[in-house]
C-alpha positions as CSV (number, residue, x, y, z in Angstrom):
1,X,33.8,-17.4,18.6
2,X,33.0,-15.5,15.5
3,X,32.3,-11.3,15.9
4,X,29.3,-10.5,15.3
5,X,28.4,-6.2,14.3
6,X,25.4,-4.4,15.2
7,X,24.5,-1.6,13.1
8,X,22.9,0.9,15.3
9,X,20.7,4.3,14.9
10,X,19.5,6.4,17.4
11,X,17.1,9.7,17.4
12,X,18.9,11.9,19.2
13,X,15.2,14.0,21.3
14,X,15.6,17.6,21.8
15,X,16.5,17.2,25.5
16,X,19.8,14.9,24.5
17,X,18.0,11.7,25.1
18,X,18.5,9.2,22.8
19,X,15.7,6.5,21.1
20,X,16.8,3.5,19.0
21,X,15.0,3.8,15.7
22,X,16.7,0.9,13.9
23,X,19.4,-1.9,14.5
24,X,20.9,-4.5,12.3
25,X,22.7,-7.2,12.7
26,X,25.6,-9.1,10.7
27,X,27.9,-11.4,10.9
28,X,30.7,-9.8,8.5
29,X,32.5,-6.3,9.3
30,X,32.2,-4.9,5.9
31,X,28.6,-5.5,5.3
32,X,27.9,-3.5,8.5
33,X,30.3,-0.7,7.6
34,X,28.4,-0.6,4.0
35,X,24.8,-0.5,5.9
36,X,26.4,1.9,8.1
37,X,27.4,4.5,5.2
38,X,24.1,3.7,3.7
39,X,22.1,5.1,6.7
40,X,24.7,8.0,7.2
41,X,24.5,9.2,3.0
42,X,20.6,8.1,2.4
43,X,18.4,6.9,5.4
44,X,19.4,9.4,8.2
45,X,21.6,12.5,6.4
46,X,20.6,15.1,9.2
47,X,23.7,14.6,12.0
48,X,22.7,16.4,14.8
49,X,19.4,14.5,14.8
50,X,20.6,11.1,13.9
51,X,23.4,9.8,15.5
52,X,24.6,5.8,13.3
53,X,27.1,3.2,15.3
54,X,28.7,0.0,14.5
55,X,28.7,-2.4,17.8
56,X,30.8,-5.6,18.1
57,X,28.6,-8.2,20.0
């Protein structure tokens, strides 16, 4: 059975609760890893309100 990554991204609310803003999915490691630097360096800079996660489904 072939891995399969989730590229996740969550808002992380004021009270420490969390709200998925965006996921993608894909079938090879280092396209996730690329859309994962992507969201980190462009899409969602700010860490302590973004928090961006590779899952293995």
């Amino acid at each position: 059975m072939d891995k399969k990554y989730k590229v996740c991204v969550d808002y992380i609310n004021l009270d420490g609760t969390t709200e998925r803003v965006i996921e993608h999915n894909y079938e090879d490691e280092g396209k996730a890893n690329s859309m994962a630097r992507k969201c980190r360096e462009y899409y969602y800079p700010q860490k302590e309100t973004f928090k961006i996660y590779i899952k293995t489904i």
